[in-house]
C-alpha positions as CSV (number, residue, x, y, z in Angstrom):
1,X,1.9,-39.2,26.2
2,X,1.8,-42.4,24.2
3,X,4.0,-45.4,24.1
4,X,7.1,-44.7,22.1
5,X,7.1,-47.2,19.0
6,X,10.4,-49.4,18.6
7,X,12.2,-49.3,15.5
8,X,10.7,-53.0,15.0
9,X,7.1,-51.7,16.1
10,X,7.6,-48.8,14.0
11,X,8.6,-51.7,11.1
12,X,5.2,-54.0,12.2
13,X,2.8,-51.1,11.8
14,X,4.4,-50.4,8.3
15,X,4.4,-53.8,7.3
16,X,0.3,-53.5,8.0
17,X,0.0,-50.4,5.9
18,X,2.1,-52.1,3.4
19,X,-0.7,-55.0,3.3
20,X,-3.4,-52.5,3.5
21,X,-2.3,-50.8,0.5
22,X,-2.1,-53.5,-1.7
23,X,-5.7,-54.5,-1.1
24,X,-6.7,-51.5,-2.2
25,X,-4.6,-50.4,-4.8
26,X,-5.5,-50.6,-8.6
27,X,-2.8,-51.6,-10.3
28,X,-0.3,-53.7,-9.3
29,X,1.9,-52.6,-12.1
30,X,2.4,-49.0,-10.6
31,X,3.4,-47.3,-7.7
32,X,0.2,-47.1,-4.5
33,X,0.9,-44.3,-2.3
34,X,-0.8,-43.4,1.1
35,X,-0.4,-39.8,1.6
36,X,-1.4,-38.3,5.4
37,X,-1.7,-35.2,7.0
38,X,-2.4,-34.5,10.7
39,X,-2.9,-31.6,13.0
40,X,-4.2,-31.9,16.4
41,X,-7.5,-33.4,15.7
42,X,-7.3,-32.2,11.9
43,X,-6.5,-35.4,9.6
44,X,-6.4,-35.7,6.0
45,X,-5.2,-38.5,3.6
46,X,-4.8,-39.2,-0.2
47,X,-4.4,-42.3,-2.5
48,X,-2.6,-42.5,-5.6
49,X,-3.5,-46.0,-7.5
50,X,-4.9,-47.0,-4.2
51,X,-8.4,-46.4,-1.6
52,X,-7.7,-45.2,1.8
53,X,-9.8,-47.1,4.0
54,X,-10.2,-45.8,8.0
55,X,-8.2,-48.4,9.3
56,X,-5.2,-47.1,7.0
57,X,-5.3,-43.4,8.9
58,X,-6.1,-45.0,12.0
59,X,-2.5,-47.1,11.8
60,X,-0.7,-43.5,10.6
61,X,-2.4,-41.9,13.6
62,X,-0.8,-44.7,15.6
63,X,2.5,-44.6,13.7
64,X,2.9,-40.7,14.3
65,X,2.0,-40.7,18.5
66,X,5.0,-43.3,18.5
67,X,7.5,-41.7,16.7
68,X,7.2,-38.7,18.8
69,X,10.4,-37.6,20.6
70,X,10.8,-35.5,23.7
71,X,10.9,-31.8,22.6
72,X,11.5,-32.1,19.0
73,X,8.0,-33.6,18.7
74,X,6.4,-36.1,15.8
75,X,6.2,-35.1,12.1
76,X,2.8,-33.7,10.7
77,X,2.9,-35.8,7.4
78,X,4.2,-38.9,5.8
79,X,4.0,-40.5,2.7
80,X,3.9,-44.4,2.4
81,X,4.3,-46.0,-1.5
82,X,4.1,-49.4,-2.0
83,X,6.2,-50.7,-4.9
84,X,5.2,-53.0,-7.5
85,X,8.0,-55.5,-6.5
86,X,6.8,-55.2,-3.0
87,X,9.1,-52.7,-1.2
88,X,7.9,-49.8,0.2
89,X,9.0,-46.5,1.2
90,X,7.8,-44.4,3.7
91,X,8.9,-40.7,4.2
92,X,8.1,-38.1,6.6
93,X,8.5,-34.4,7.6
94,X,8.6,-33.3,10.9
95,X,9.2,-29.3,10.4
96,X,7.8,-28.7,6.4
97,X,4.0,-26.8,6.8
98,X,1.7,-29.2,4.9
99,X,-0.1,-28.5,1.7
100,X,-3.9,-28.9,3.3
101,X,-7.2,-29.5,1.1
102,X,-8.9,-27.7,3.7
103,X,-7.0,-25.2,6.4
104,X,-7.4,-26.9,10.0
105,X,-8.8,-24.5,12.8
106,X,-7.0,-21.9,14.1
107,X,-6.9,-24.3,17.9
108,X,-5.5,-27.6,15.9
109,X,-1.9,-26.0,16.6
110,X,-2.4,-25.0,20.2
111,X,-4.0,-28.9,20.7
112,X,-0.4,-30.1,18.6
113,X,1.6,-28.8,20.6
114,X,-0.3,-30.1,24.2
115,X,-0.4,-33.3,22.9
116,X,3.1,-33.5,21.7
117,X,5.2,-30.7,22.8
118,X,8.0,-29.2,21.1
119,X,11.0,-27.5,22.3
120,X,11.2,-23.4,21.8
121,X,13.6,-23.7,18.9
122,X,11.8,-26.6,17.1
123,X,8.7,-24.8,16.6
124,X,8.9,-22.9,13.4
125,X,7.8,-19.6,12.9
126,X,5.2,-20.8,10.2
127,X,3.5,-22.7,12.8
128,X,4.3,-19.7,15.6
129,X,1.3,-18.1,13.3
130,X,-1.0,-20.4,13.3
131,X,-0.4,-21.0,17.4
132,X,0.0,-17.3,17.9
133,X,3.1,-17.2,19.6
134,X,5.9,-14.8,19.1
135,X,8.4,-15.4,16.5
136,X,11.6,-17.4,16.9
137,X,13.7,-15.7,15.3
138,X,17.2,-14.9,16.1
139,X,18.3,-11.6,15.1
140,X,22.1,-10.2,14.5
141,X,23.3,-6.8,15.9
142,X,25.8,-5.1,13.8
143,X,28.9,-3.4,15.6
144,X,29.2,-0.1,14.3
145,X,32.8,0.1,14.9
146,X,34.7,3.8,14.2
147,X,36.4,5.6,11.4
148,X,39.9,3.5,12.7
149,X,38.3,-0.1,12.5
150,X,39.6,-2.1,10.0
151,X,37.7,-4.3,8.1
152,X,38.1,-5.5,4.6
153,X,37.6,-3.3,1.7
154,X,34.6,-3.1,-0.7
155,X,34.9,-2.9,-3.9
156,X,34.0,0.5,-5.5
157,X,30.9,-1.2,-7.4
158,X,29.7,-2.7,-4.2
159,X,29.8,0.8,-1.8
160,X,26.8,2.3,-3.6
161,X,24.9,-1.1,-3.5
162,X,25.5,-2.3,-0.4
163,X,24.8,1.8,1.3
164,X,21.8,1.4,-0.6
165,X,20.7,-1.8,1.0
166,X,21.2,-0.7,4.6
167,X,19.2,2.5,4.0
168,X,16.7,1.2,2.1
169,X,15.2,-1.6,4.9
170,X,12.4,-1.0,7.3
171,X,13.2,1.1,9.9
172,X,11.9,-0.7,13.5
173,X,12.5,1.7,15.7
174,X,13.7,5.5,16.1
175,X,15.0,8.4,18.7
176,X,15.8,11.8,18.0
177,X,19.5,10.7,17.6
178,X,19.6,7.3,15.7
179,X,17.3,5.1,13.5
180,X,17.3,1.2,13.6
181,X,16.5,-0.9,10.7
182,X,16.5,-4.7,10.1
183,X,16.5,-7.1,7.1
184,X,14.9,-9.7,8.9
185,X,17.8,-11.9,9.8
186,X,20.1,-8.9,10.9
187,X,19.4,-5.1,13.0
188,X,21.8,-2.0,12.9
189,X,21.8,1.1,13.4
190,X,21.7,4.2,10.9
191,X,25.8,4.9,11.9
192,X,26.7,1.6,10.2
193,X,25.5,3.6,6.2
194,X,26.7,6.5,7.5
195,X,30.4,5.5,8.7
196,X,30.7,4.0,5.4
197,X,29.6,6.8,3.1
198,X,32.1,9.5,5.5
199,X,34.7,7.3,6.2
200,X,34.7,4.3,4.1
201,X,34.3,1.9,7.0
202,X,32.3,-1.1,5.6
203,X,30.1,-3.4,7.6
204,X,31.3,-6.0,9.6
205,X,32.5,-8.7,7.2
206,X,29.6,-11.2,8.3
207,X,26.9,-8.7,7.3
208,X,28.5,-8.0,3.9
209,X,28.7,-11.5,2.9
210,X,25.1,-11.9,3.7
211,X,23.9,-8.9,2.0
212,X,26.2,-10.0,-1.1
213,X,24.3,-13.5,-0.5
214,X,21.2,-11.4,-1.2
215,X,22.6,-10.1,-4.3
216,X,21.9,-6.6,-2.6
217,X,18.4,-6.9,-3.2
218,X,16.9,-6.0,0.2
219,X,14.3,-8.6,1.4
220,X,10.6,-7.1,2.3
221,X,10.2,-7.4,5.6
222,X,6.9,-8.5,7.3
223,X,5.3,-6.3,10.0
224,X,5.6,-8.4,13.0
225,X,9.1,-9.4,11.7
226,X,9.3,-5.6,12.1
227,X,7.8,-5.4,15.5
228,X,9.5,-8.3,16.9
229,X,13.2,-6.2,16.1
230,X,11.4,-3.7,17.7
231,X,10.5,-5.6,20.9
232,X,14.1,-7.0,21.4
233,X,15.6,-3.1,20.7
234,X,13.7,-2.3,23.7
235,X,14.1,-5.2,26.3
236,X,10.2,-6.3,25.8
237,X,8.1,-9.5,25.0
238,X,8.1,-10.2,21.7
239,X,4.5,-9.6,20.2
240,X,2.3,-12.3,19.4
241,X,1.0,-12.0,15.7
242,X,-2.6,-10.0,15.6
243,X,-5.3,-10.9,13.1
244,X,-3.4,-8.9,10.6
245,X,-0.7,-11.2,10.7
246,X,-2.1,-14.5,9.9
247,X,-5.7,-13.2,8.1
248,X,-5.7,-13.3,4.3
249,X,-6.4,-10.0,3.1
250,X,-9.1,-9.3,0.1
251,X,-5.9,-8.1,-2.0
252,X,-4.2,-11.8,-0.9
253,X,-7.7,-13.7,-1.8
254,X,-7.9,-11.8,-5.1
255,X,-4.7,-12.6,-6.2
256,X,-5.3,-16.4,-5.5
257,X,-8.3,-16.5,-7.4
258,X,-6.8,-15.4,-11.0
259,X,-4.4,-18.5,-10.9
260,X,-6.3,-20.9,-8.5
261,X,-9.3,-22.9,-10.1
262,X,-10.6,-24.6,-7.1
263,X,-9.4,-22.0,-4.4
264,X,-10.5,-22.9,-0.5
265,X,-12.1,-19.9,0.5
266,X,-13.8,-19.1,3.9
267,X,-17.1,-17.8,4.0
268,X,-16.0,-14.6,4.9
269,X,-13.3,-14.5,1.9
270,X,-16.6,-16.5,-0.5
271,X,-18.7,-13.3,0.1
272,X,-16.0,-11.2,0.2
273,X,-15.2,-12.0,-3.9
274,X,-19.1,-12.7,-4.3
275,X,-19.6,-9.1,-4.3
276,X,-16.2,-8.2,-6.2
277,X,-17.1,-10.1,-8.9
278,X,-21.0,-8.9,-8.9
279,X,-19.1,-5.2,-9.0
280,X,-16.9,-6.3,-12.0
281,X,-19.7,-7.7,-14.0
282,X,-21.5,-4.0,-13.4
283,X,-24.1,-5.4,-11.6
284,X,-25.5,-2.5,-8.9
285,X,-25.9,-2.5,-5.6
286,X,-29.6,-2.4,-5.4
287,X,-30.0,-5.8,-7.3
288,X,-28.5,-7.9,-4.6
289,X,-28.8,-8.4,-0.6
290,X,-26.4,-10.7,1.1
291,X,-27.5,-11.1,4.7
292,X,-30.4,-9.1,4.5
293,X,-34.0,-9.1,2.5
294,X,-35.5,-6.5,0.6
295,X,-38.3,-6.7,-2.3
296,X,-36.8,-6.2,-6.0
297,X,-33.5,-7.4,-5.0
298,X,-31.9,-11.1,-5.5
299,X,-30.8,-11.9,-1.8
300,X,-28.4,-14.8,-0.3
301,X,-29.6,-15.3,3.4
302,X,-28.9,-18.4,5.8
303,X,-32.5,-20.3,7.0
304,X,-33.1,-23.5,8.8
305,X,-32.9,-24.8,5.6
306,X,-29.8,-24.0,4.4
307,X,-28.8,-21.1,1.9
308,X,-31.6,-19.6,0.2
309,X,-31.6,-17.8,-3.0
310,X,-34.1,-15.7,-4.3
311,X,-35.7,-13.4,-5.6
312,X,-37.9,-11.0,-3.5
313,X,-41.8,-9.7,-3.6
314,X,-43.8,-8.7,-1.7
315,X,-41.3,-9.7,1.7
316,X,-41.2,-13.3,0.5
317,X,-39.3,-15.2,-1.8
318,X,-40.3,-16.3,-5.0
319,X,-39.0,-19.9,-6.1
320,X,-35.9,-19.6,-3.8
321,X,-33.3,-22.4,-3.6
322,X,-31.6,-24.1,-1.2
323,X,-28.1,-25.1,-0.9
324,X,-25.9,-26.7,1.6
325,X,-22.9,-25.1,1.2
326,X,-22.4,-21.3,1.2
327,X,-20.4,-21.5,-2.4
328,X,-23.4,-23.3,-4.1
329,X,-25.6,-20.2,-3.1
330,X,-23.1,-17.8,-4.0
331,X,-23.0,-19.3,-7.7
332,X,-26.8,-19.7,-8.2
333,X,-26.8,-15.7,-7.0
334,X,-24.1,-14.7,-9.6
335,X,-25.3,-16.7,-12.2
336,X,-28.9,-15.5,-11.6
337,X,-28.5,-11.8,-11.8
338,X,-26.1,-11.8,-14.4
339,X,-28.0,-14.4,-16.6
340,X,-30.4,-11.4,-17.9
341,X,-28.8,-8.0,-18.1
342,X,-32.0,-6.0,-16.6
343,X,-31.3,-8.2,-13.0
344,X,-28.3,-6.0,-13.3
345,X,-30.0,-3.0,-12.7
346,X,-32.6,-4.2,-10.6
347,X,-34.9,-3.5,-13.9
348,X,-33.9,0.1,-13.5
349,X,-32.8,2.8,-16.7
350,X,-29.1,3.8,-16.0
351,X,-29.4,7.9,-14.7
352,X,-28.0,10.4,-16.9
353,X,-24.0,10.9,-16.6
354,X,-22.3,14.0,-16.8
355,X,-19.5,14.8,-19.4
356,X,-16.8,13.8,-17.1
357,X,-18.8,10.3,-16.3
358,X,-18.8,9.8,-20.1
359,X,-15.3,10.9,-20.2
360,X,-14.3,8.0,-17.7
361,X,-15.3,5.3,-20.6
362,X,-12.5,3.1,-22.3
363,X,-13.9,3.3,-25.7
364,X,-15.2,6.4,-27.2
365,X,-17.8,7.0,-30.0
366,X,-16.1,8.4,-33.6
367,X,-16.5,11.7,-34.8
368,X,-19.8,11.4,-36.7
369,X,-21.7,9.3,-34.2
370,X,-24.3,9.7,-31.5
371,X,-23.0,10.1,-28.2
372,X,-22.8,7.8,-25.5
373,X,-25.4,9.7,-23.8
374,X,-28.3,8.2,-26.2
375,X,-27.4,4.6,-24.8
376,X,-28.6,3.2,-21.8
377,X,-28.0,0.5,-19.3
378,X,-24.1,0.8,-20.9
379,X,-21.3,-1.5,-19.5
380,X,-18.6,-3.0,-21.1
381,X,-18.7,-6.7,-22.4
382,X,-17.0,-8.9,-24.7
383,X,-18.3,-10.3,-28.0
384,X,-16.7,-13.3,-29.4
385,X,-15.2,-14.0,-32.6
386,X,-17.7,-15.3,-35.0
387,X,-20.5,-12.6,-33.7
388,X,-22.4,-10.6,-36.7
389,X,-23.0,-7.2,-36.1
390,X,-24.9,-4.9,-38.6
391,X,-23.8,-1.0,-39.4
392,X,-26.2,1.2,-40.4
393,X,-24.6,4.5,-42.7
394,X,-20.9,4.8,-43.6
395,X,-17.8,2.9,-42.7
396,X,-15.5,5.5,-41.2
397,X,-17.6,5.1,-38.0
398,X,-17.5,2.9,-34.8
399,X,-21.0,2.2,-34.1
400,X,-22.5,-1.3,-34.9
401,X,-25.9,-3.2,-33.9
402,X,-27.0,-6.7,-32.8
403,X,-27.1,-8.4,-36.3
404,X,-31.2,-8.8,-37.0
405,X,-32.3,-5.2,-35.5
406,X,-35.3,-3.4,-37.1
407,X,-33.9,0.1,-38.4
408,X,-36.4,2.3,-36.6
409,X,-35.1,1.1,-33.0
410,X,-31.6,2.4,-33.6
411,X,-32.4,6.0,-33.4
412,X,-30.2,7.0,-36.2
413,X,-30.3,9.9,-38.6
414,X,-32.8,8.7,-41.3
415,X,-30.2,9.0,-44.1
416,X,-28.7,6.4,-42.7
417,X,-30.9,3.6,-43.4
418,X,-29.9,3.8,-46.6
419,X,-26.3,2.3,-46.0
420,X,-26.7,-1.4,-44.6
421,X,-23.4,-3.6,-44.1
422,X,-23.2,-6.6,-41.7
423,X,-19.9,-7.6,-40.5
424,X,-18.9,-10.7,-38.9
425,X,-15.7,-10.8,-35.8
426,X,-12.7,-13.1,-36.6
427,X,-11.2,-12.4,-33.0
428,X,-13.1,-11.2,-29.8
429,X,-13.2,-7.5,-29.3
430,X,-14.2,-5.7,-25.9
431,X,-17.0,-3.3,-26.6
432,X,-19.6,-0.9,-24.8
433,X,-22.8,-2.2,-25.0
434,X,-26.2,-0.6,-24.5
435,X,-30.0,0.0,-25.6
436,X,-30.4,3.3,-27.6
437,X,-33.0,5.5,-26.5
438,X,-35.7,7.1,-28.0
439,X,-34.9,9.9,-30.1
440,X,-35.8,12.1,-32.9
441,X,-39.3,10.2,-33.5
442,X,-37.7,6.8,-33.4
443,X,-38.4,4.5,-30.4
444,X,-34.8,3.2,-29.3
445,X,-34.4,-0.2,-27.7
446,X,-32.0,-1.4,-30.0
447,X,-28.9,-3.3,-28.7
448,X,-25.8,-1.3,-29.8
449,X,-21.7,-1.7,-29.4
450,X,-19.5,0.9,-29.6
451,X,-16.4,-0.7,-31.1
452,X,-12.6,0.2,-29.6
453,X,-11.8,1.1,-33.0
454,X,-12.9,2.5,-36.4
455,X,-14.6,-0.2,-38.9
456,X,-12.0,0.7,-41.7
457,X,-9.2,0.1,-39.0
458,X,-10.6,-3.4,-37.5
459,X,-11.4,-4.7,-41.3
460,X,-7.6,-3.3,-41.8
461,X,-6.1,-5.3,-38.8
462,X,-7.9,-8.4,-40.0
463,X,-10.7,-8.1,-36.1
464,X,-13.6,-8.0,-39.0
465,X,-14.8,-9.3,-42.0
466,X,-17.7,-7.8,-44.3
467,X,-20.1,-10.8,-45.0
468,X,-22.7,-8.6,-47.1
């Protein structure tokens, strides 16, 4: 263990970062802050209106060995800001899990804790986690009491509520003649509800106030929250938390991703919503390889040379790309099969589908049109307001055309050449798109959308506007 810092060598080494900062910072007329972050051999800092040079982490390093004490260990962040009238302030937190740019590794807790070790009850169960050791917490046992206890009354609004919170949480562990459950902070038994709802007996008075704390809302309860009541129940070790525990799930990186620009992904969790997204765009299975090679297909593979990219003939690549980083790749591969819409498909004609495939479809041709069967190579996209689309035929229908097709590739009823409107979108629409098929003499290949709606009801909402 390291020399413990004096308060006045404490004050000497933030005096230097005080001096430090104002080298570097950029305007004098502001606020500089230093911000740091350290894990076992995981270290991260920031700057706001300043640099942070090496020598400025190394003096935080040296700051945060010193200020360790004995079993409460040394805080895993600080913030230093330098003043424009030359004070500073420096704050720290010694328990708070910091907001990382990149996740240390799974051993940067295990090393923490060797270098500076913490007492049992200072080690919080965020960081229990990320060191895999069982969970701290302290659980409550309710007394069940009898039907002659006395306690104080509930109210007759609060029986239901608060009976419905006690039967309601997880249940941890069960016999053949009682049932345990726990809320996360307290464990009873199933005779606690049930001496209430035949007798009237409430709870002991500390677990009602803390369900009424809870606005008898009962708290979700985490699994090895769940198997740690369990554990104690039985007179066993507490588990330590499995993969499950600590792993982010798909669902958990999914979620993330619709509000997080810039989300830090592993690889495993980059591929994992590499192929989601490929799947949402419609792109098949048979267009793409990742971690494997195969001619036709677009593949993503590690080489000596870093992440290649390419496309596949004959067993070799053709013009692949390189990348350093694993989320370069996986952008040049999305953005590479869905930049044409045959890559999709691997250059292949969708099969036939059954009624009940055509049945699955959001949107639904009108009666009077040709059926989604005569359009191939169908997925569902977005058009954007200001796109022209031309109709051939009447308006009461639903099917439109890219805006400069040639009649004869539409494969419509001749008749309805005759009848030629273009229409232009004043807010985007989600359609089916597809390329009609040969039919009835006509050669197809036309690019068609099947609209959500009726034209006569999207000119009446105001989504189009006849141009011609």
């Amino acid at each position: 263990m390291e020399h413990r810092l004096s308060a006045d060598e404490q004050r000497t080494l933030l005096v230097r970062l005080g001096k430090l900062v104002r080298e570097h910072r950029v305007n004098a007329e502001v606020p500089a802050v230093a911000d740091f972050r350290q894990v076992g051999k995981h270290t991260e800092t920031a700057g706001h209106n300043t640099a942070v040079p090496d020598e400025l982490a190394g003096i935080f390093t040296e700051l945060r060995a010193g200020m360790y004490t004995e079993g409460r260990g040394t805080w895993l962040q600080a913030r230093f800001a330098l003043n424009p009238d030359g004070s500073f302030d420096f704050d720290f937190a010694l328990d708070d899990d910091p907001v990382w740019t990149e996740a240390p590794e799974p051993a940067a807790w295990p090393e923490e804790l060797a270098a500076f070790p913490r007492a049992d009850e200072h080690i919080p169960d965020w960081w229990r986690l990320r060191a895999q050791l069982p969970l701290g917490v302290v659980f409550r046992h309710a007394d069940v009491g009898g039907p002659d206890v006395e306690r104080p009354p509930l109210t007759d609004t609060e029986v239901p509520l608060v009976l419905q919170y006690l039967e309601r949480e997880a249940v941890v562990h069960e016999t053949e003649d009682e049932r345990f459950h726990t809320d996360g902070t307290w464990i009873w038994s199933d005779a606690v509800p049930l001496l209430l709802a035949k007798h009237g007996v409430p709870p002991e008075p500390d677990l009602v106030a803390h369900i009424r704390r809870h606005h008898f809302q009962p708290p979700y309860v985490e699994p090895l929250v769940r198997r740690t009541a369990e554990a104690d129940l039985l007179g066993k070790p507490r588990p330590k938390p499995g993969r499950a525990d600590v792993k982010k799930t798909a669902g958990d990186v999914v979620a993330e991703l619709e509000t997080t620009p810039d989300p830090q992904l592993d690889d495993e969790e980059l591929l994992t919503v590499l192929v989601q997204r490929l799947g949402e765009h419609g792109v098949w299975p048979e267009a793409y390889r990742v971690g494997e090679r195969a001619d036709g297909a677009w593949c993503l593979n590690y080489t000596p040379d870093g992440w290649e990219v390419a496309a596949y003939t004959g067993g070799k690549p053709r013009e692949p790309k390189y990348f350093a980083r694993l989320e370069y790749a996986a952008q040049q591969l999305l953005g590479a099969l869905l930049l044409h819409p045959a890559r999709m498909t691997a250059g292949h004609e969708t099969p036939l589908e059954t009624a009940k495939e055509l049945d699955d479809w959001p949107v639904h041709p009108a009666p009077g049109e040709p059926p989604l069967t005569l359009l191939r190579n169908k997925r569902i996209t977005r058009l954007v307001a200001g796109t022209v689309v031309l109709r051939f035929g009447e308006e009461p229908g639903n099917l439109v055309h890219h805006g400069e097709v040639r009649f004869a590739t539409t494969s419509l009823p001749l008749e309805r050449e005759r009848v030629r409107r273009s229409y232009r979108l004043r807010r985007p629409l989600h359609v089916i798109t597809g390329i009609t098929v040969p039919w009835a003499n006509l050669p197809g290949g036309a690019v068609a959308f099947v609209l959500p709606k009726t034209i006569a009801e999207h000119e009446s909402d105001g989504s189009l506007e006849r141009i011609e």
